[in-house]
C-alpha positions as CSV (number, residue, x, y, z in Angstrom):
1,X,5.3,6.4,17.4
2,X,5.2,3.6,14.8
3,X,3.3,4.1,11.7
4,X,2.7,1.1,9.5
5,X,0.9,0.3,6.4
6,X,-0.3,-2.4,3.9
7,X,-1.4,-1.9,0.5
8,X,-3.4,-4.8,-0.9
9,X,-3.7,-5.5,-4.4
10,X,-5.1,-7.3,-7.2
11,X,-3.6,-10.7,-7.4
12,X,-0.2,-10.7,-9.8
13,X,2.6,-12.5,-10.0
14,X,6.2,-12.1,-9.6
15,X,8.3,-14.8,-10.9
16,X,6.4,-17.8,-9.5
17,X,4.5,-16.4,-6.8
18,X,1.4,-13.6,-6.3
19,X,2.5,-11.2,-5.3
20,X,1.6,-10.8,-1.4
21,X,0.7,-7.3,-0.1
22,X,3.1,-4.4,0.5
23,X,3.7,-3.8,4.3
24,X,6.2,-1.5,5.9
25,X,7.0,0.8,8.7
26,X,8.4,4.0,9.4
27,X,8.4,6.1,12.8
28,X,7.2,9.5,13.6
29,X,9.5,11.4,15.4
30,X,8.0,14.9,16.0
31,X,4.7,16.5,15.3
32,X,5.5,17.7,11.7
33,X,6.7,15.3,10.3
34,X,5.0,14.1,6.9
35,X,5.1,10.8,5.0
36,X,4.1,10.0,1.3
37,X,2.4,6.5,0.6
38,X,2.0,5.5,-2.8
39,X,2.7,3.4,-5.5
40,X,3.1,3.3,-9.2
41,X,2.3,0.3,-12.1
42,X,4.7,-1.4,-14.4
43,X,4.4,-4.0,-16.9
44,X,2.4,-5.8,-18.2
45,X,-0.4,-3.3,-17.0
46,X,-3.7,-5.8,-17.3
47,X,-2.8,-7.7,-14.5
48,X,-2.8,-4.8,-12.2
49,X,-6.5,-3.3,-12.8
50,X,-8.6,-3.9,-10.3
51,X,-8.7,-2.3,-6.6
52,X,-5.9,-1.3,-4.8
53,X,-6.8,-1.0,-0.5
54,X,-4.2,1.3,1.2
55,X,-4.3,1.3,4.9
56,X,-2.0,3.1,7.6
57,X,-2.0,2.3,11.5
58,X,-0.2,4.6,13.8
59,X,0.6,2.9,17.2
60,X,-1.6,0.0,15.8
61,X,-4.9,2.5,15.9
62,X,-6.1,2.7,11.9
63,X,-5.7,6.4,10.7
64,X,-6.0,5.8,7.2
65,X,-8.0,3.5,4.9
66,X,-8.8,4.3,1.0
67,X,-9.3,1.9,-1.8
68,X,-8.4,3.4,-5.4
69,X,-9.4,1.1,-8.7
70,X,-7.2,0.7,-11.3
71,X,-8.9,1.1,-14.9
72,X,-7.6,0.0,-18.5
């Protein structure tokens, strides 16, 4: 099965571009198998505060959807 996820953020930019949302996929391959999704800041810090919206699908069906919000 394929598992895929997005994680929307507040607008930044890299070089000369915001940043567009983080996507990816991995697959499942048996019934314990376990995945970590996260993420982690860097500088400069006050361009990343605001809410961050992760979602999962598995076999395009949403399983996952939680919004965290990044405070200074």
């Amino acid at each position: 099965m394929k598992l895929t996820f997005q994680i929307d953020h507040p607008p930044f930019f890299r070089g000369d571009e915001i940043d567009p949302p983080f996507t990816g996929e991995e697959y499942v391959r048996s019934n314990d198998w376990k995945f970590f999704l996260g993420d982690t800041t860097w500088e400069p810090i006050e361009d990343k505060a605001g809410p961050w919206r992760i979602r999962s699908w598995l076999d395009g069906d949403l399983i996952a959807d939680r919004t965290l919000t990044l405070v200074m």
